[in-house]
C-alpha positions, 0 to 999 in steps of 0.5 A: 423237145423244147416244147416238152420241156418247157409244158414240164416246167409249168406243170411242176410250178403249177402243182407246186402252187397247189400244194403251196395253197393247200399247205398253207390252209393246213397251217404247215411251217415252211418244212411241211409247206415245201414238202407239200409242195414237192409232193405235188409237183413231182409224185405223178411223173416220179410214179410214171418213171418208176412204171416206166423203168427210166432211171434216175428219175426225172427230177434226179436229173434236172435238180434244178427242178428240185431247187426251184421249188425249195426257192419259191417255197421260201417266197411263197410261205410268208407270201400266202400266209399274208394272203390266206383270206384269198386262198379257196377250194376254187383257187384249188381246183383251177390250179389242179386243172391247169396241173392235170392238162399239162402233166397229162400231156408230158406224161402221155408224151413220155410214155410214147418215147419210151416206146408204150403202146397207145393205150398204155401210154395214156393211162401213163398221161393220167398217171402223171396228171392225178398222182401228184394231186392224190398225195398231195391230198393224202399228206394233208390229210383230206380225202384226194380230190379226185376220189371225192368231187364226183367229178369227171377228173381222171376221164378229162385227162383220159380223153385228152390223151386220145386226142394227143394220140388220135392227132399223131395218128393222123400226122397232125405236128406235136406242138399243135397236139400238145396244146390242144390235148392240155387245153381240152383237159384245163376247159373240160375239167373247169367246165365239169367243177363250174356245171356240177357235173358228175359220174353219178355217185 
């Protein structure tokens, strides 16, 4: 649970930091940048509790979720307008992988402590990894990354899943499930944008 706990956390800092960049290109004030950035961070696991019945949400229950982001929302708006020329669509996809592989596995995770069959619970983990990014997007008004590239996006993180899930099944400890399953969702994510691959639009 610890480890859970702590995969949670770096996936809302890294949505978080998605949504901060992006906010920024639009030129959002610092209203509009931690909105953003609170969109990001927490829609696909609010999604996911709301499917699942948990209330209150996740977020409700641990604020200092919510405060967090507010604080580095109020570091990170002067900081990234001072640093726009370094702000790209790369900067963008890299920290929407690392958000898909960690929200994905926390997503998956949750599902089965809810008691959610297997295939449920990975639709679940796909969930939490994409809607995030998918409202995010649609408050900028752009077109969500994962309707648009082409790219393999949602089946990273649905393969992923089964591989979290497929390690439980065969016993393998649920830290070492955890890591795999995000670091396998983070490199094929990375790989598909880097090598142009496509589902063939």
């Amino acid at each position: 649970m610890h480890l859970l706990k702590f995969i949670e956390i770096m996936a809302i800092l890294v949505g978080a930091f998605s949504g901060f960049i992006e906010a920024r290109r639009k030129r959002m004030d610092l209203v509009g940048v931690f909105t953003v950035a609170f969109i990001a961070a927490f829609g696909g696991g609010t999604l996911r509790d709301i499917l699942l019945d948990k209330r209150p949400l996740f977020w409700v229950i641990h604020q200092e979720y919510a405060i967090l982001i507010f604080v580095l929302a109020l570091v990170a708006s002067p900081l990234i307008r001072t640093m726009r020329h370094m702000v790209s669509e790369r900067l963008i996809v890299i920290a929407d992988a690392f958000g898909l592989g960690l929200f994905s596995v926390a997503g998956v995770s949750s599902a089965l402590d809810a008691g959610m069959p297997l295939f449920i619970a990975s639709m679940m983990g796909v969930i939490t990894g994409i809607f995030g990014g998918v409202l995010r997007d649609i408050v900028c008004n752009e077109v969500p990354m994962v309707f648009r590239d082409g790219k393999p996006y949602a089946l990273c993180a649905f393969v992923g899943n089964w591989i979290f899930l497929i390690m439980g099944i065969y016993g393998v400890d649920k830290d070492i499930a955890l890591w795999s399953s995000a670091l396998f969702i983070v490199l094929s994510r990375l790989l598909a944008w880097k090598f142009d691959l496509t589902l063939g639009r």
